[in-house]
Steps between C-alpha positions, in 0.01 A plus 500: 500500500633144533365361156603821346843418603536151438338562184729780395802255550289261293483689194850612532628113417582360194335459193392156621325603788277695337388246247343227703594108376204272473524131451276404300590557120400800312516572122809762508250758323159556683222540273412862394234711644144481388346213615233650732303647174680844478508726204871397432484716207467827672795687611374631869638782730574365849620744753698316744600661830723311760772502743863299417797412648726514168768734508481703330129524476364365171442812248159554287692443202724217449587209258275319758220648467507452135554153570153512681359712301575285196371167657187573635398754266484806779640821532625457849523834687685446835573669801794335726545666849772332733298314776642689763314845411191322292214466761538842538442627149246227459297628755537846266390317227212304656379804617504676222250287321690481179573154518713284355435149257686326785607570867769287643570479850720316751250365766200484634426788713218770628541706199459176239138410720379900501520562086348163444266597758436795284469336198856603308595160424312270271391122632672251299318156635331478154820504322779315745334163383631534148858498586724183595728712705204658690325179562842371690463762786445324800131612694750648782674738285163664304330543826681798623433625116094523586357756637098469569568117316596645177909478370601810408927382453706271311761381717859438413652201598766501811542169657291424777771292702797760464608816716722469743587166691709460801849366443812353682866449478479086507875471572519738760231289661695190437870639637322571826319193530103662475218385325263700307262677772161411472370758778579804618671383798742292297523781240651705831723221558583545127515858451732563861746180383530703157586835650760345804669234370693582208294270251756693200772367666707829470589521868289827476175624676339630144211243451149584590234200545232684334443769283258784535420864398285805607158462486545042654596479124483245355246386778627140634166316482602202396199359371086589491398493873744769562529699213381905600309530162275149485164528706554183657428506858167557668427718849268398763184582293616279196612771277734502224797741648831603296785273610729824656271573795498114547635284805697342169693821448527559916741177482670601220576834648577360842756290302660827330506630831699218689773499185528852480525537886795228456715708230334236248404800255717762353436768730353741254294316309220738577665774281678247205338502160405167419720502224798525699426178616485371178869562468577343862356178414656538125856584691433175724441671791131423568381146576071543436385737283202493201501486147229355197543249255688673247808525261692637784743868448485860618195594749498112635712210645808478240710177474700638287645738753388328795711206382781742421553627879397120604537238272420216785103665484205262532187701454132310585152615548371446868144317497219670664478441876315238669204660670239476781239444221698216329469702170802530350545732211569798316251796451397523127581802277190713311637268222518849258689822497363780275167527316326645226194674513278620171303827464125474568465712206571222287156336642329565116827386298556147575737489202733684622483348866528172307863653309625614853453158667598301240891705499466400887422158437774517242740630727471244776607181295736243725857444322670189611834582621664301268313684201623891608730531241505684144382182369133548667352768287288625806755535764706657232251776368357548877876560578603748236734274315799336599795786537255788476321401820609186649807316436599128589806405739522145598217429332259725721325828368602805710323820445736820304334736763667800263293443195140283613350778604456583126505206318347197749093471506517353824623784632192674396225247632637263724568154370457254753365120468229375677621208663313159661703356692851525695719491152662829491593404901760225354554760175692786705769220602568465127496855468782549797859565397652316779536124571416597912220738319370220291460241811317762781211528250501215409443431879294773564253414218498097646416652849216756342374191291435276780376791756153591581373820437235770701317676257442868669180544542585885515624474141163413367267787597485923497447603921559859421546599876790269514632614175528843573642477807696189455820704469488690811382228713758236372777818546331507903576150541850522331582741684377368825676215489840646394467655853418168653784261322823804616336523887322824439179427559408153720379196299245479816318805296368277231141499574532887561645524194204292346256707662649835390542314122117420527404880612701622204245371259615096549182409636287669245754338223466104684063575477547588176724244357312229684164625409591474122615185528223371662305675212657326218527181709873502472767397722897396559559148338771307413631385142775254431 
C-alpha cells in the first residue's frame, strides 16, 4: 500500500518527472526498432492488457495508438484499467486462459510467482541480453523477476534511492538553539521543543514537533536498522527477522510513546489521513514530516505554499541515525515500479516477442533534462506534441492531463529511463518551481549521494507464506503498536506481542524467508 501511494503521487507530477534526465549525451532521436533480427516488415497484432493511472484512462482508439501503430509496424490492441480496480480483473483474465500479448503489473507479489509457476508467462533470459536498456538493470532488481531462476518481467525503472525521507524545519531548530537529533532520545528533545515552545513565533500553541497519521504513517525509521519493512536484524537463532517485530522498532515506539504521553503529537493522529498532514507541514505548522526527491506541488511538501504562510522556512533532510551497529544508512528501494510480462504462447513466435521488446526497449530511452523540449524529437513524439499533450512554462514540460490520454504514447506504455547512477537525484532540483524547492533537493540528493545503502534482502526472493500473509501480519503489528504509543496497551507487552505475531503465521514466514535465503546463498549487504 505504501509504494502504491507514493507512486501514485509520483505519476501525478509534471511532465518532467516522468521522463527521467540522464547525463550522459544521447542522440535526441533513438534509433528505430529492429535491431534484434525481427521481421520489421510485418505488421503484427499485439494485445496489450494493463492497469494506468491516466485520467482519464487511455481509450483503444486514439491518435496515439496510431502513433504506435505507425512506428513499429503493429496493430496495437489495448486494454487500460485504472490501477485501483486492475488486479482484480486481471485475476479474471488470467484465469480465463485467454491471455493477453502482454501483462503488466505493479509489483511483485503471490499472484505474479503462481502463473509463472504455472507456466502463463514466457522466460525472457534468452532475449534480455540483446537490449542496452535491459542489460543496465542492476542483479538486485531482476532477482525478484525469477521465479525457479528463470526472468519472467521487464522491470520499469523507479529510482532505487527515492521514497520518502525524513525532513526538518532547519530554522525552527536554529531559533531554539537545537541541533539536528541524531538519536531518538535527542529526536524527543527535538520533537517536545517543537510542539512547546512556540518555534513559529506566533505567540500561539499550534505547532506540533512531528507529524504522523493512522496506521505510524509515514513510519519514523530514520534509516535501515530501524526501518519495519528491511529484514535487518537477527533473533537468538541467527535468523533474518522483519525490522517491525525488532528491538529497533521497540525504541522507536517507546520514543512515540514518551512524546505522545507529553502532548508532543497531535492528539488524533491515530484517526488523521496522512494527507492532512501534508497540508500542516505545507501551512507551517509541522516541524518533521517526509517527502521524496521530487518537483515538489499537490500530494507532497509545497514551497510554494509553505513559503506563502511562512516565508522565513528552512526545509533539510535529517541523516539516518547513528546506530548500535555503526551502520549508518538508508534502506534501498526494489529500484523498479511496474513490469511487463509476455504471453507464454508466444514461446514458437520469437518474432513477435522480438517486436514487443524492442517497443519496450524503445520506450525506456534516458532524456537529459536539458533535451525535454519540442526540439528532441523523442521526448516530443513520446509526449504527444507540444500543446496537444505537454506544453512548456518556464522552460519545463508539464503534462495537459485533459488531452494525453489520447494523444501521448507514454501514456500507453510507460516511458521511463533506465538510469546508472544518482543523476535524476540532482535533476528534480532543476525541475522544482521554487528557489527553497530548488535547494532541499538539491540537499537531499547530496545527502542520498554520499549515504550508504541496505539492499533488502526480502526484495530479492518469492517466500510465499510471507507474501500472503504479509498484509495481515504487518496490519497485527500496526495495530499493536498504535495501542502501545496512546497508553492502551503497555510497551512491557512487546515480547507477547512477538510471540502472538509469530503464532499468527510469523514464525512459519521468518523459516521460510531465511530458508530461501540460505538456498540462494543470499543475504543483507550494503552498497554505497
Amino acid at each position: 500500500m505504501q509504494m502504491k501511494r507514493i507512486t501514485t503521487v509520483l505519476l501525478s507530477l509534471t511532465m518532467a518527472t516522468s521522463l527521467a534526465a540522464c547525463s550522459s549525451g544521447q542522440s535526441t532521436a533513438p534509433q528505430e526498432t529492429g535491431k534484434a533480427g525481427t521481421d520489421t516488415d510485418k505488421k503484427v497484432t499485439i494485445n496489450w492488457f494493463e492497469g494506468s493511472w491516466e485520467d482519464p484512462v487511455p481509450p483503444p482508439d486514439s491518435d496515439a495508438v496510431k502513433a504506435i501503430n505507425e512506428k513499429f509496424k503493429v496493430d496495437f490492441k489495448s486494454q487500460y484499467i485504472p490501477w485501483d480496480t486492475y488486479d482484480e480483473k486481471l485475476a479474471v483474465k488470467m484465469a480465463s486462459g485467454d491471455l493477453p500479448d502482454v501483462i503488466g503489473m505493479e509489483e511483485v507479489d503471490s499472484n505474479f510467482v503462481k502463473w509463472a509457476k504455472q507456466g502463463a508467462y514466457l522466460p525472457l533470459d534468452e532475449f534480455i541480453k540483446q537490449y542496452d536498456t535491459f542489460k543496465a538493470v542492476p542483479d538486485y532488481v531482476w532477482d525478484p523477476l525469477k521465479v525457479d531462476g528463470k526472468i519472467y518481467g521487464i522491470p520499469t525503472y523507479f529510482t532505487a534511492k527515492g521514497g520518502k525521507k525524513p525532513l526538518i524545519r532547519q530554522d525552527w531548530l536554529d531559533k531554539l538553539g537545537l541541533k539536528m537529533p541524531t538519536t531518538y532520545e535527542e529526536l524527543k528533545q527535538v520533537v517536545t521543543a517543537f510542539s512547546k515552545n512556540d518555534p513559529d513565533g506566533n505567540g500561539k500553541d499550534d505547532t506540533v514537533g512531528l507529524g504522523l497519521a493512522k496506521g505510524i504513517y509515514y513510519d519514523p525509521g530514520f534509516g535501515a536498522y530501524y526501518s519495519n519493512t528491511a529484514w535487518y536484524h537477527k533473533n537468538p537463532s541467527g535468523q533474518l527477522i522483519p525490522g517491525n517485530i525488532s528491538q529497533a522498532n521497540k525504541e522507536k515506539i517507546q520514543f512515540l510513546a514518551d512524546v505522545y504521553k507529553a502532548g508532543a503529537l497531535n492528539k488524533d493522529w491515530a484517526v488523521t489521513k496522512y494527507n492532512d498532514v501534508f497540508k500542516a507541514f505545507n501551512a507551517g505548522k509541522v516541524g518533521i514530516w517526509y517527502d521524496q526527491p521530487g518537483p515538489g506541488g499537490p500530494g507532497g511538501v509545497d514551497f510554494e505554499v509553505l513559503m506563502k504562510n511562512d516565508p522565513k522556512a528552512v526545509v533539510v533532510p535529517i541523516p539516518p541515525f547513528k546506530t548500535a551497529d555503526g551502520n549508518s544508512g538508508y534502506t534501498l528501494g526494489s529500484g523498479f515500479y511496474r513490469m511487463y510480462m509476455i504471453s507464454a504462447k508466444l514461446k514458437n513466435d520469437p518474432n513477435k516477442v522480438k517486436r514487443i521488446l524492442e517497443i519496450i526497449d524503445y520506450f525506456r530511452k534516458p532524456v537529459p533534462f536539458d533535451q525535454q523540449n519540442p526540439k528532441n524529437e523523442y521526448f516530443d513524439w513520446m509526449n504527444g506534441h507540444e500543446g496537444k499533450g505537454y506544453k512548456m512554462v518556464d522552460g519545463i514540460a508539464q503534462q495537459m492531463k485533459e488531452n494525453r490520454s489520447n494523444v501521448a504514447p507514454n501514456a500507453y506504455i510507460l516511458n521511463e529511463g533506465w538510469q546508472t547512477g544518482d543523476d535524476i537525484l540532482y535533476d528534480y532540483a532543476k525541475m522544482n518551481k521554487t528557489a527553497d524547492g530548488k535547494v532541499f533537493n538539491q540537499k537531499l540528493a547530496d545527502l542520498l549521494k554520499s549515504s550508504p545503502f541496505y539492499v533488502n534482502p526480502i526484495s530479492r526472493i518469492h517466500p510465499l507464506t510471507f507474501m500472503e500473509k504479509k498484509t495481515e501480519l504487518n496490519q497485527y503489528i500496526t495495530d499493536e503498536t498504535t495501542k502501545m504509543v496512546v497508553g492502551q496497551r503497555p510497551i512491557s507487552d512487546w515480547d507477547k506481542m512477538v510471540d502472538e505475531w509469530m503464532a499468527k503465521g510469523g514464525k512459519q514466514a521468518i523459516d521460510e524467508v531465511n530458508k530461501e535465503l540460505n538456498d540462494m546463498k543470499l543475504q543483507g549487504e550494503w552498497k554505497k
